[in-house]
N, C-alpha and C positions, 0 to 999 in steps of 0.2 A: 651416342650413336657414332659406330665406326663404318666409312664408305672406304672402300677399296678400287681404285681401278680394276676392272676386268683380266687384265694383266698382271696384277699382283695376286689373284684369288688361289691358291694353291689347294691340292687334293688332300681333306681334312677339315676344314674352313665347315662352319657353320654360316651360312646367311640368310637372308629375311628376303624371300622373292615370289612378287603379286600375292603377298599377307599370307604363303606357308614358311614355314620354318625348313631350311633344306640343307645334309650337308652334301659337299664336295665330293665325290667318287673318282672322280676324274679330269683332269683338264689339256687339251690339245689344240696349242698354237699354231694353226693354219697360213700359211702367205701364200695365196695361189697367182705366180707369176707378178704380175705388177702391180696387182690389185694391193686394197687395203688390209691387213691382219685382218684376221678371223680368229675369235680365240669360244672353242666348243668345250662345255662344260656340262659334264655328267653332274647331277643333279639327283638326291633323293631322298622325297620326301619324309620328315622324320617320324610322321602320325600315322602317315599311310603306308608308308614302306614303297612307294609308290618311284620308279623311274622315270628321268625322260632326257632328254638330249638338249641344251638350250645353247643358241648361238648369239654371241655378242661383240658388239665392234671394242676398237680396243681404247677408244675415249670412253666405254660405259662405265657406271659406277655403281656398285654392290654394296648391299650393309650388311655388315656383319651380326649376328647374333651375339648378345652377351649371355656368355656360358660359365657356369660356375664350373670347375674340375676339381675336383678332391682325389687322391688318393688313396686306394684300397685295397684291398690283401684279397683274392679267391680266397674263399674257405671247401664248397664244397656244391655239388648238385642236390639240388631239391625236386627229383620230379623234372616238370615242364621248363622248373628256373634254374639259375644258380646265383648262390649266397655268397654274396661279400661283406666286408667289414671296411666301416671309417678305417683308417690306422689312427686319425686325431681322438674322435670321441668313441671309438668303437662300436657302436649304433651296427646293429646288422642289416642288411634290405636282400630284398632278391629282385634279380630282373630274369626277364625272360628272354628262353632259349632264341627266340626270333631276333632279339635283339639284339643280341652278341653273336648271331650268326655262322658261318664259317671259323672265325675265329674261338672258338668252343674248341676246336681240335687242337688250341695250345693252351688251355689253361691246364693248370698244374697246381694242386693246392700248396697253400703258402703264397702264388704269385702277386709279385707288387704292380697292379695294372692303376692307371689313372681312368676315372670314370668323370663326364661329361655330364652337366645337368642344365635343364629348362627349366624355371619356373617350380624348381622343386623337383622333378620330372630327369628318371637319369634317361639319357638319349643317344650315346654313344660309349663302348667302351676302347681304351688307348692301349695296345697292348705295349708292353718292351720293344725295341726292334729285332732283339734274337733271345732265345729262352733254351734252357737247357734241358734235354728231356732223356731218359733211357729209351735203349732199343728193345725191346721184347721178345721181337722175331724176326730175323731174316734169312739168308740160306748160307752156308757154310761160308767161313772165310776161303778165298781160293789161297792153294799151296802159291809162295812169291809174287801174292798180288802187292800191287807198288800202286802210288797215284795214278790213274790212266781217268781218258774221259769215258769210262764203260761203267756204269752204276746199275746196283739193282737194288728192289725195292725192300723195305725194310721199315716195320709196323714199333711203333713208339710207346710210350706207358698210358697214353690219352687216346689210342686210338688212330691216330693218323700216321699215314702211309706218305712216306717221303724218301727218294732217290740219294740215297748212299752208295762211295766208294765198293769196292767188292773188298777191302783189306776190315771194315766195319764188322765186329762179331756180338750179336745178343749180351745184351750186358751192358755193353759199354754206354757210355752216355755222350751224348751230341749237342751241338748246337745248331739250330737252327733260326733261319731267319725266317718271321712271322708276318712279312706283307709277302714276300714270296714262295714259303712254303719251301728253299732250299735250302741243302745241305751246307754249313761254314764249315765245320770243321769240329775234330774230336777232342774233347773236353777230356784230362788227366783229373781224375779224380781222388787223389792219391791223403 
C-alpha cells in the first residue's frame, strides 16, 4: 500500500477513496489568502464513470491503487470496442468505446499506447503525448501564408478536427498533442 500526501497526487494517479477505485482528472492548489492550502481534486469513478469534485487539506493522505500497465499496439475498431494487442504475448482484448473516451479521436492503427489494468480489468488507456496523423481536408493553403496566430480548421485520418496554421495543405502529416488536442508542428515525411 502506497499513501501519498494530497499534495503529491497528480492528474493520472489512480487511488482507493471511501472503497471506490478512482482516477485523477484533475488537481488545483488553492491558497485562499492566509488561510491553510486547499488542494481540489477531480475525481472519477472508474466502475461508474461517475464524477465529483473532492476537497482536501494538504496534511491528507491518499492510497494509491496498484495498477498493472502493459503495453499495447491499437489494432483496429470493433463495432462498440476497439482491439488491442499485448506487444509481450500478443493476446488480443477489446475495450470499450466509453472507456477510451474522447481519446478515440487519436488512435491510429499500429499505435503504441500503455494500457492500465485492475484486477485483471483494463481501466484506463495512456496515450503518447503527441502522435502523428495525416490531414484529409482543409481549405486551401493561402498564397504567402508564413507562421501567424490565425489558424483554421482542418479534419485528420481519425476523424478529429484540430486548428492548423493556414500554410498546412491536405496531405501533409502533423503532429499533434493529445491531452490538448493542439497543433506542434509539421512532420517531414520524406
Amino acid at each position: 500500500m502506497t499513501e501519498l500526501q494530497a499534495t503529491e497526487i497528480r492528474t493520472g494517479h489512480i487511488i482507493k477513496f471511501e472503497g471506490n477505485i478512482c482516477r485523477v482528472d484533475g488537481v488545483e492548489h488553492i491558497t485562499p489568502g492566509n488561510w491553510r492550502a486547499i488542494i481540489q481534486i477531480k475525481l472519477r469513478n472508474i466502475k461508474t464513470g461517475g464524477a465529483r469534485i473532492q476537497r482536501f487539506s494538504s496534511s491528507d493522505k491518499l492510497e494509491l491503487a496498484y495498477i498493472d500497465q502493459q503495453g499495447c499496439e491499437y489494432l483496429y475498431q470493433n463495432g462498440e470496442s476497439f482491439v488491442f494487442m499485448n506487444t509481450e504475448n500478443y493476446e488480443q482484448f477489446e475495450i470499450h468505446k466509453e472507456l477510451v473516451g474522447e481519446d478515440a479521436r487519436w488512435l491510429k492503427e499500429n499505435l503504441q499506447v500503455k494500457i492500465n489494468f485492475l484486477d485483471g480489468s483494463a481501466i484506463a488507456v495512456d496515450l503518447p503525448p503527441a502522435v502523428e496523423l495525416k490531414v484529409v481536408k482543409t481549405e486551401p493553403s493561402l498564397k504567402g501564408a508564413t507562421i501567424t496566430n490565425v489558424y483554421k480548421p482542418a479534419e485528420l485520418e481519425t476523424g478529429a478536427i484540430v486548428q492548423v496554421p493556414p500554410f498546412i495543405k491536405e496531405g501533409e502529416v502533423i503532429k499533434v498533442d493529445t491531452r490538448s488536442g493542439e497543433y506542434l508542428e509539421r512532420v517531414n515525411k520524406d
